[in-house]
N, C-alpha and C positions, 0 to 999 in steps of 0.2 A: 344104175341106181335111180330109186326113183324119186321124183320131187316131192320135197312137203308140201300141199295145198294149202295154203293161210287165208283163214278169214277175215276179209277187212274189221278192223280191233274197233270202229267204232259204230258199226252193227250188232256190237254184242255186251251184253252187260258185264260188270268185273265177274261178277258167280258164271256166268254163262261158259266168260273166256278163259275161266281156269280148268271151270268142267273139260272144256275142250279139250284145254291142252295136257290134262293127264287121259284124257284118252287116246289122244295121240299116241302116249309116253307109253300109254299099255301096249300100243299094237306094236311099237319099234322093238320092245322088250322080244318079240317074241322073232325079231330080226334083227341077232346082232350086228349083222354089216351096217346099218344104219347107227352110223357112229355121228355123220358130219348132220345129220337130223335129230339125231339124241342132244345132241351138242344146241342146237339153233332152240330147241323146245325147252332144254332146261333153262338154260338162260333168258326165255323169255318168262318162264315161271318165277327164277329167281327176282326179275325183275318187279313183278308183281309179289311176290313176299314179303319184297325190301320198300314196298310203299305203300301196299293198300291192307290194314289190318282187316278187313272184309276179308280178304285172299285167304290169311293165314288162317282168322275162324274157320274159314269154309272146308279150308285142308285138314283140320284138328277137330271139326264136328263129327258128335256121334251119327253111327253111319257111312262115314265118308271111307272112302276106300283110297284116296290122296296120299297117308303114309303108308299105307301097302305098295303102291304101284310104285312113290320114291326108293322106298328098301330096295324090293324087288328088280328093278334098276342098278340102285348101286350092288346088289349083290353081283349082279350076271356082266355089266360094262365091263370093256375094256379099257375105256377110253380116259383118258386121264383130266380131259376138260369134262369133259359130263360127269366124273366122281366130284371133281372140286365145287363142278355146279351146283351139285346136290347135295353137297355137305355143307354149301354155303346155305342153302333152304333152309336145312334142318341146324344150321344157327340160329337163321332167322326164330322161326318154329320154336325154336326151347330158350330163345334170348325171352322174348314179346311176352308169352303169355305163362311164364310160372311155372309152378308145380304140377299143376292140370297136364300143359301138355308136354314135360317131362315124362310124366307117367305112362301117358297116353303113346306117345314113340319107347317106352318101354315093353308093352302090352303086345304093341306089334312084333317084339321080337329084335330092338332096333339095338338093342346091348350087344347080342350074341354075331351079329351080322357086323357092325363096326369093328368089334375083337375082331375078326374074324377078314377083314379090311387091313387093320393093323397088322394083324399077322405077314399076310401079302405084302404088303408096302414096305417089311421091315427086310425082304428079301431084297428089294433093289438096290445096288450099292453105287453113290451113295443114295440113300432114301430121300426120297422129295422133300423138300422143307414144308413146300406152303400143305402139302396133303398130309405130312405129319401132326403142322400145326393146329387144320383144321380137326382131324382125328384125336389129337389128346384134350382139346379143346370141347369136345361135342363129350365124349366120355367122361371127362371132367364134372358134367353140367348133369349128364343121367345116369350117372354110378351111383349118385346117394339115393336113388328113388328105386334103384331095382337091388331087393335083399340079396340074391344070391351073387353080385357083382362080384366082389372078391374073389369065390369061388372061381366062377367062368374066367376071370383075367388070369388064374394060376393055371388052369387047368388049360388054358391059350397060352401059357407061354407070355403074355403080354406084361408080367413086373420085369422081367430082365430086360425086354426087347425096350422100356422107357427107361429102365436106369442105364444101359448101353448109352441107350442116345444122350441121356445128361450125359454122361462121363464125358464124350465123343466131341460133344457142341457146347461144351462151359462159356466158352465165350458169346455165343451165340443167343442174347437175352431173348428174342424173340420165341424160340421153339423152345428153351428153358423154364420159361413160367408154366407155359400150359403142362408141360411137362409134370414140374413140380406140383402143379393142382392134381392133376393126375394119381402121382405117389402119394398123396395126402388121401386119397379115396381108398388105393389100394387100402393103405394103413389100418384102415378103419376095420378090417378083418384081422384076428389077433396072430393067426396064422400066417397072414402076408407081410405083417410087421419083423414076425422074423424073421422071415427070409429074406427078405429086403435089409436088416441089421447084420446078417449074415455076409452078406452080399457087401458091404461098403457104404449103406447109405448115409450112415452119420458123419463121416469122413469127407464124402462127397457134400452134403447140407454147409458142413464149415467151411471148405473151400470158394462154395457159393455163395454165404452170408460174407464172409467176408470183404471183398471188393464193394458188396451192394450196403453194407451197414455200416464200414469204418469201425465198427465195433474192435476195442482190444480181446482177442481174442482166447492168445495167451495170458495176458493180464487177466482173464475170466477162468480160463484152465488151470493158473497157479492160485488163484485166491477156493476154488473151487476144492484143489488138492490139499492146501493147507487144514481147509475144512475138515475133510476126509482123514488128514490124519491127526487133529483134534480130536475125532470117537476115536481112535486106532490107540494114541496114547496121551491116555488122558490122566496118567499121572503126572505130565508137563504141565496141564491145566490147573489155576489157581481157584478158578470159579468161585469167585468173593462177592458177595452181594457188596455195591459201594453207595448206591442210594435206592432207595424203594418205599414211592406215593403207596401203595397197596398195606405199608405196615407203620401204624403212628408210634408205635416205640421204637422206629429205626432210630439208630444214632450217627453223625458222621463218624468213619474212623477216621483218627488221630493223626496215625503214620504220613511222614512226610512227603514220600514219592508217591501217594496212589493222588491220582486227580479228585477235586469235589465238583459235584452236580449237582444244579437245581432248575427245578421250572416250575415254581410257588410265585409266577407272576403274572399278569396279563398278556392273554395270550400263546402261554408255556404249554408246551407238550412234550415231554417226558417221562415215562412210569417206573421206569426199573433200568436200573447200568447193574450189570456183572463185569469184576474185570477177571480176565482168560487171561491173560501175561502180563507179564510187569507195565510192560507201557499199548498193552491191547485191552479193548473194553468191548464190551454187546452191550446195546439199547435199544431197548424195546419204548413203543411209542402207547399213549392212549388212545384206544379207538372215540368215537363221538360220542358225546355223552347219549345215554340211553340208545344205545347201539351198541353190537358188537365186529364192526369194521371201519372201514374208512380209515388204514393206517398211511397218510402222506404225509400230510402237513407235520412238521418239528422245530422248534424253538426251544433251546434249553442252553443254559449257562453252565459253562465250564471254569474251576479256578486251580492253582495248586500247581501249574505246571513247569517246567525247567527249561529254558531254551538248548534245540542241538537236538531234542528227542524229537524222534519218528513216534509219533501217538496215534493210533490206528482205532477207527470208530467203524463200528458195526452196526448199523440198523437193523435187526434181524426180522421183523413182522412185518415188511411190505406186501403188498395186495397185485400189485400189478405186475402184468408178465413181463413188460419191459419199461426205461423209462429213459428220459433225455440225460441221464449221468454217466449212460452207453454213449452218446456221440458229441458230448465236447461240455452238458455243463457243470458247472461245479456247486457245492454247497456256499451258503454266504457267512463271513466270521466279522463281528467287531468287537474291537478290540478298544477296553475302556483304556490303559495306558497310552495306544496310537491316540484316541483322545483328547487327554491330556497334553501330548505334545502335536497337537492343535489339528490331527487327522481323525476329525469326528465321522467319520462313515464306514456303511460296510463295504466291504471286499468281496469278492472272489478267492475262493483259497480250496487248497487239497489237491493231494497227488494220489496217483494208482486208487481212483476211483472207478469204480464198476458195478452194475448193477446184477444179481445173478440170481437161479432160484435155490434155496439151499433147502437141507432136511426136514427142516420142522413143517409136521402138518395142519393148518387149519383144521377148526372143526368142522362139520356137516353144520352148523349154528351158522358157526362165523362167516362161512363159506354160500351161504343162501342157500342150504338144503343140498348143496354138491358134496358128492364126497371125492376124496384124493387130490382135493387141492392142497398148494404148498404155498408158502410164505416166500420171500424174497428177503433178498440182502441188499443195502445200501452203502458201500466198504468207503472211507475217502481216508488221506493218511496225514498229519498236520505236525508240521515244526513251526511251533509256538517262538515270536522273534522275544517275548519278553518274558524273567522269572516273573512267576507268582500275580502274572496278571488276572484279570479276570475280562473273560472272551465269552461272544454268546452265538451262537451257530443259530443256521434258519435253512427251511428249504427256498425261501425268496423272502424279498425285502417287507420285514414287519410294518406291520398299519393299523396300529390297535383302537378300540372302540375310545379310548381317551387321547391316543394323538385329533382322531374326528372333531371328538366336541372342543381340542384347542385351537383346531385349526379354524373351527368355523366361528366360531369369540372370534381369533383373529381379523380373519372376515370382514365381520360385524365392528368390530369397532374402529376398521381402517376404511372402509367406503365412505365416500362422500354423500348425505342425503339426499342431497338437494337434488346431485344427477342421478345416484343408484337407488333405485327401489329394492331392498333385498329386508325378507323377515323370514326369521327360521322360527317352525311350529313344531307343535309336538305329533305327528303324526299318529301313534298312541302306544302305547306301553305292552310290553313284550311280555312271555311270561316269568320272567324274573323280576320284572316290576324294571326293566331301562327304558328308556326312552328312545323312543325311534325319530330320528329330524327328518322333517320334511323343510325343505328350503325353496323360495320361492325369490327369484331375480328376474326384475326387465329395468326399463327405464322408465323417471320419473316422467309424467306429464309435462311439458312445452311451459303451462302456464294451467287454471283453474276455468280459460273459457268451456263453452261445451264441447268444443268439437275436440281441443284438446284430451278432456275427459275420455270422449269415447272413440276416442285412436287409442289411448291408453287402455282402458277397456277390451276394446275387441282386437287387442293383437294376437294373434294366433299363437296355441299351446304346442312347447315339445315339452314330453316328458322324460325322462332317464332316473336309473336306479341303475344301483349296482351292489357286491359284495351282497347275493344273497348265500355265496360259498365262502366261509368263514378264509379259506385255505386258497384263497386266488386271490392275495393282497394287492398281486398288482393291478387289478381292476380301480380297486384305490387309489395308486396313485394317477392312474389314467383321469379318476373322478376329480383328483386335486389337480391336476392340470387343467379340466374342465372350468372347475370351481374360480380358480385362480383366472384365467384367460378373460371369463364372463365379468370379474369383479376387475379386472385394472382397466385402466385409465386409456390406452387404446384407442382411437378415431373409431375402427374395424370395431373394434369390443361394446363402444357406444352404438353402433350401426347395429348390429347385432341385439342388443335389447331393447332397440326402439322395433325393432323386428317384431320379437317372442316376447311372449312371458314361458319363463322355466320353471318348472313342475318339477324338484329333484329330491330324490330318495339315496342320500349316497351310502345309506348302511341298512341293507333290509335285514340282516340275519347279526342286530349285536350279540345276543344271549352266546350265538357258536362263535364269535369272532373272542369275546373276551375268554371265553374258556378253553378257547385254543384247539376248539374244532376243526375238522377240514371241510365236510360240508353240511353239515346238520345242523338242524338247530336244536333247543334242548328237549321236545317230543322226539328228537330223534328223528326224525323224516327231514328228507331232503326238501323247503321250501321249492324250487323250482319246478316241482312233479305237484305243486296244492294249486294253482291256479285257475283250474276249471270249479271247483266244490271247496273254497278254504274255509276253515272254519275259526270264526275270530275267538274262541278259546286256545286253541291247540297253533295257530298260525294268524295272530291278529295283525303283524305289518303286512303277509300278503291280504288277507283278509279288505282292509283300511286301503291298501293303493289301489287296490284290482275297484273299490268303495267310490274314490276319487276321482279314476277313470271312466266308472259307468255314471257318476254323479257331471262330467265334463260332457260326457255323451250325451247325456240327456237333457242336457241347457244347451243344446247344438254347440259347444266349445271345444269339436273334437281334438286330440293333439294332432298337432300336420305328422309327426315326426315322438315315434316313441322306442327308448333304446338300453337296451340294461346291459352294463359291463361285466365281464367275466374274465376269465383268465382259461388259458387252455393249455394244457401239460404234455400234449404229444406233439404238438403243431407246433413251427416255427410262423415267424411275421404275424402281424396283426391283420385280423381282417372279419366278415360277418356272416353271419347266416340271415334270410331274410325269409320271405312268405312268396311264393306264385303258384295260384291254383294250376296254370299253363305247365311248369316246370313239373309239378306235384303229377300233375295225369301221366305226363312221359315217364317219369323213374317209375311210376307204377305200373305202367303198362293198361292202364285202366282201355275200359272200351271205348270210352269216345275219345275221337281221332283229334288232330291238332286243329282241325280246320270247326271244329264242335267247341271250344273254349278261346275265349276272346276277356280280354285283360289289357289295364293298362300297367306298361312297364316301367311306368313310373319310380315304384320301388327300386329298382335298378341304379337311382341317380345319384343317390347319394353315395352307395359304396365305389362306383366310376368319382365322382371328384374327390373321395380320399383317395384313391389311386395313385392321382396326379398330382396332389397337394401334400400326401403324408410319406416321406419316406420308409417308416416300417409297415405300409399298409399293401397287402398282396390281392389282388381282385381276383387272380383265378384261384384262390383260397377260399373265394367265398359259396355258398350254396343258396340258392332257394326254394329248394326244397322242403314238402312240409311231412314226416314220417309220421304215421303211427303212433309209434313210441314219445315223440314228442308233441302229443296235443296237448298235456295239459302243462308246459311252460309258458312262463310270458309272454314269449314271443309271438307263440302260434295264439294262447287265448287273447291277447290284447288285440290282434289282428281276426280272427276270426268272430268272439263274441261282442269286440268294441267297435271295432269298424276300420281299427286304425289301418294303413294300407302301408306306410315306411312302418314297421313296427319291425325289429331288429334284436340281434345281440350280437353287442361288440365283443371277439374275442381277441384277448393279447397274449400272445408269444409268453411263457414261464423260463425260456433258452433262448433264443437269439433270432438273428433274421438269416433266412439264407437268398435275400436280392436287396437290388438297392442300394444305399451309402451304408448301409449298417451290418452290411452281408458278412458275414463270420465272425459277427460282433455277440458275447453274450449281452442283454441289454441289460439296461440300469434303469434306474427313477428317472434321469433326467429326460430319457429316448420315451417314455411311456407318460408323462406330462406333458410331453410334447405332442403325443397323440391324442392329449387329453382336447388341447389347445388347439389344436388341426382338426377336429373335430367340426372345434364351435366356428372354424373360417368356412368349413364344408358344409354347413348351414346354411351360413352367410348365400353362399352361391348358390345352396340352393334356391336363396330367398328371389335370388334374383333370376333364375331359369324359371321358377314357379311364378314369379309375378313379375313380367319385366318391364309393365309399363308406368307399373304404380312405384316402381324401387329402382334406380339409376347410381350405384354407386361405381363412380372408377374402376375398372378393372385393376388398373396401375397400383390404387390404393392395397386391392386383395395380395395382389402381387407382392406388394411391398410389406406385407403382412405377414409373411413369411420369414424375411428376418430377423424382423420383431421377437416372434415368436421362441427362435432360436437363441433369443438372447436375454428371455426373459424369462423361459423355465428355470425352476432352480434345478442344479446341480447336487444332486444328496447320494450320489454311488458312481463310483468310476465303471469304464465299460471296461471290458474284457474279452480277448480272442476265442472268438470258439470253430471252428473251421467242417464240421461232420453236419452232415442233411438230417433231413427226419428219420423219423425211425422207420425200416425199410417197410413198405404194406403187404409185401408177403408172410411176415412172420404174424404170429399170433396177439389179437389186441384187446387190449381192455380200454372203453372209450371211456375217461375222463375231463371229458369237455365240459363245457357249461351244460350243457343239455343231457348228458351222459344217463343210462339207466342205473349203474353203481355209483357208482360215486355216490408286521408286524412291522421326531425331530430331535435330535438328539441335543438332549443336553442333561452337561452331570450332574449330578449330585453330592448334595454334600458328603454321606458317608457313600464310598466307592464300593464299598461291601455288599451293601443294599441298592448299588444302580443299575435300574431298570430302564434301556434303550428304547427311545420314542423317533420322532421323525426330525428328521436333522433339517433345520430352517434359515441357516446360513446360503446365500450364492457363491457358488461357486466356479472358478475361470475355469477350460478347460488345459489349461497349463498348468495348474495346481494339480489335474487326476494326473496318475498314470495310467498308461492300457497297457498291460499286462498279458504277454501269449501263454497260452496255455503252453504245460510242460510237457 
């Protein structure tokens, strides 16, 4: 055998030394016995693939004969490290650079050669894992870019030879995902769908969703079949209309067992109850005004009911494929009688809950121009503990645009002057004629000398907003734990506004929050997509703050630190999205190399000290990445056209935490105030990493600040067990985040008939909640 010659590698340029080496790779091709040299040359290619983005253009430039002489190779080898080698290339290859050179290893024929790979590999018994993985993997990635894919995989034999191996290796999550990306490609041919349904593969999909989603399965298969035989026999069916916003001569009926319904209050979202069986209902939700979707958010009063009855409620219009009611959360119920006998909050409640898609179809309207979309069910099943009470259900804890303005009175008339500087302005009028607050807190000047003055003066700006999605309340109360934290009394809290002055927006979208919107506002458009071009007709609050910040900008008063709360409904823990150009170039793959973008990562510090300070805050939850799709929200315009560099959005958990002290806890007001408050410590710190010469406060003090905190948020919702992870990422998603492309104190009243649930402003001991496990 004879030796490979190697050119010393630093006599030659990266383009030179790759040249080289696939000419080498040509001459071996045409001498198979040169296995243990096939072997030493891919792996030095590989090696350059996997570092130097030069390599990989030079290999996928027009011209280049690089993915010829790889194919070419992997067709004719025997060798089982030189296929791995080369398949690991041609990850490299189709990971880095896109669609381009997807295509491009298309072109060359690289479809019909990998089938054809497969084919082989599936004869050795048992077949290779890692050459498996890499082969349904590399297919996975260039099956949607070549049309006749389907085809050539049936006519290879290659749909059975991947469903064997799922069946074979279920336990085996490694070779199972690629796998399954795989079958998801076949699919896409209508002809390989049924053979593949022929074949077992729905049976096999539930066997696998289930260990990986916790999902009730059957609980979804019985609620599913009950359906099914609703059309089947639907002379069982009563189909009574029992309230309906769409007709003002409805009248309630009379009769004493059918439940009443309303939501003619702030906030309310209800359109239509039909009830199906004597103690079973459907409800349908309103979409956003001047819109026709966005069905999540729900708040609606229920009265009229029996205690001992099973009352089964059906959200029939949901939008999203999947939702957190699949793995452990519940809907929220309070109940004015509990009340009364002195348990003013909401709860947690409902059994044999499940989320599913049922028959009714969206329109092509409703749907963004799709057709064959379907709506979803939201099933939960409820024993009422009291006759004839009246109870109000929500998808999360209500925070209406008039809890805000009492909260912030509150506020205002319990601060101390002399130490709290806090004035709340009108930021400016929406289009329904509400007022939008702008609130503004630091600490008073020392005294009236000058220098006092202009310490006061120039202490550095954060700014925060939140609640621009009518239907992510607990962004709210994350904002009242803010609010709260910066306004008491506090050593820490004092330190903290001799710090800052606060720039705060805690209600940017009232018009959608009082009409019981979930994310729009009453133009209908989603605020968070207007902040590159808003226009102060159609979107005056973004319009007026985006105003504020370029008006800070340009009297050099930039904010250090700018952060809008939101609420996130597939995610568990709390945690952020931030801005890095460094970060944005790698998930893009963009041409210039790591060592071409230089950044300070500063950004990075604040979401690391909530980490360590905030029990429900998750760091490898957060992103900073800046998409596309999200250039025109706050986050990215505040950071991009203002300058600000911490510019953020805080997102919280709508279901629970799965780390930490809180881990399989659903959350409450109290856990989400408390973020509100851990927040403003993580501030603090940062004040003091960012300026440590000029700012020496005790650590000891931060430290001790912590249990301050714990014992100072109010308590307004008991926690509850919730035990199921996120929803699995292999299934199909609809993002609902703050950034997403698609996408409510209590005290009663005198007549109970007419009580309308606000925020509850009692404290409360943690010996007074219960925690309650799920059923």
């Amino acid at each position: 055998m004879s030796k490979l010659k190697v050119i010393p590698e630093k006599s030659l340029t990266n383009n030179s030394r790759i040249v080289g080496l696939l000419a080498q790779l040509e001459k071996i091709n045409a001498e198979p016995s040169e296995s243990d040299t096939a072997r030493y040359v891919t792996s030095k290619i590989l090696h350059l693939a996997q570092s130097q983005e030069k390599t990989r253009r030079e290999m996928t430039a027009k011209g280049s004969t690089g993915m010829e002489i790889l194919l070419s190779t992997l067709e004719n080898t025997k060798d089982l490290q030189t296929t791995l080698n080369i398949l690991s290339i041609l990850v490299e290859l189709v990971s880095a650079g896109g669609g381009r050179r997807v295509s491009f290893l298309v072109t060359k024929g690289g479809s019909q050669i990998l089938l054809q790979l497969l084919m082989n590999a599936s004869k050795e018994s048992p077949p290779h894992e890692d050459l498996m993985v890499q082969i349904h993997s590399i297919l996975a990635k260039i099956g949607p870019k070549d049309k006749k894919f389907g085809v050539k995989a049936r006519i290879n034999g290659a749909l059975n030879i991947t469903l064997n191996l799922v069946k074979q290796n279920l336990q085996n999550h490694r070779l199972v995902l690629p796998c399954l990306q795989l079958l998801r490609v076949y699919s896409a041919n209508s002809v390989n769908s049924v053979s593949l349904g022929k074949n077992g593969v729905v049976e096999l999909m539930f066997k696998i969703i289930g260990p990986f989603s916790k999902k009730n399965s059957s609980l979804i298969k019985t609620k599913i079949a009950q359906d099914i035989e609703r059309l089947i026999h639907q002379s069982d069916i009563i189909d009574r209309v029992v309230y309906d916003l769409d007709n003002p001569n409805y009248t309630i009926p009379e009769e004493g067992d059918i439940l009443k319904f309303n939501s003619k209050f702030e906030s309310g979202n209800l359109r239509k109850v039909i009830q199906i069986r004597k103690n079973e209902y459907d409800l349908i939700l309103n979409s956003d005004i001047n819109s026709n979707h966005y069905h999540q958010w729900f708040y609606f009063e229920v009265s009229g009911m029996r205690p001992g009855v099973a009352y089964r409620f059906n959200i029939i219009n949901c939008e999203k494929s999947n939702s957190q009611f699949n793995y452990g959360m519940q809907p929220l119920m309070y109940s004015v009688q509990e009340a009364l006998n002195a348990r003013p909050w909401w709860i947690r409640m409902g059994t044999d809950i499940c989320y599913y898609k049922n028959h009714f179809s969206r329109s092509s309207v409703a749907a963004g121009g799709q057709k064959g979309k379907s709506y979803y069910t939201i099933t939960f099943t409820v024993n009422f503990p009291h006759k004839d009470d009246v109870c109000y259900f929500a998808y999360h804890y209500p925070y209406t645009y008039s809890t805000l303005q009492m909260h912030l009175q509150k506020l205002e008339s319990a601060h101390n002057p002399q130490q709290i500087y806090f004035r709340k302005d009108v930021l400016c009028e929406t289009l329904s004629g509400n007022s939008c607050p702008l609130v503004t807190i630091t600490a008073m000047p020392e005294s009236n000398y000058y220098e006092h003055i202009c310490h006061f003066r120039n202490r550095p700006y954060v700014f925060l907003s939140a609640r621009v999605h009518p239907g992510e309340t607990n962004a709210s109360w994350v904002m009242k734990g803010t609010l709260e934290y910066l306004m008491s009394n506090n050593p820490t809290a004092q330190s903290l506004r001799e710090s800052y002055i606060f720039k705060i927006v805690p209600m940017l979208n009232p018009d959608g929050v009082i009409n019981g919107n979930h994310r729009c506002s009453l133009s209908g458009e989603d605020l968070n997509r207007q902040w590159q071009s808003p226009s102060p007709d159609l979107h005056p609050t973004i319009y007026h703050a985006k105003g504020l910040l370029q008006y800070l900008a340009a009297v050099k008063r930039l904010p250090l630190v700018y952060c809008d709360y939101h609420g996130h409904s597939r995610k568990k823990n709390v945690f952020m999205y931030g801005c890095s150009i460094k970060e944005t170039v790698w998930h893009t793959n963009d041409n210039a190399t790591s060592c071409d973008v230089v950044e300070d990562t500063g950004y990075r510090t604040l979401p690391k000290i909530l980490s360590h300070i905030a029990p429900a805050f998750c760091m490898s939850s957060c992103s900073f990445v800046v998409e596309k799709s999200k250039e025109s929200t706050a986050r990215v315009v505040v950071w991009r056209e203002i300058g600000v560099q911490r510019s953020y959005t805080m997102e919280s958990t709508l279901c629970g935490c799965d780390q930490g002290k809180y881990k399989g806890l659903q959350i409450g007001t109290r856990e989400l105030e408390e973020m509100g408050a851990k927040f403003c410590v993580g501030l603090l710190r940062l004040k003091r990493l960012t300026s440590p010469l000029e700012y020496n406060l005790p650590s000891s003090l931060l430290d001790f600040e912590n249990d301050l905190i714990e014992s100072s948020c109010k308590v307004t919702s008991p926690t509850t067990y919730v035990l199921d992870e996120d929803e699995p990422r292999f299934l199909e998603e609809v993002d609902y985040s703050a950034e997403s492309n698609d996408e409510l104190d209590i005290e009663l009243a005198e007549n109970v008939g007419d009580y309308e649930p606000s925020a509850q402003e009692e404290v409360l001991s943690d010996s007074e909640l219960s925690r309650t496990y799920l059923p």
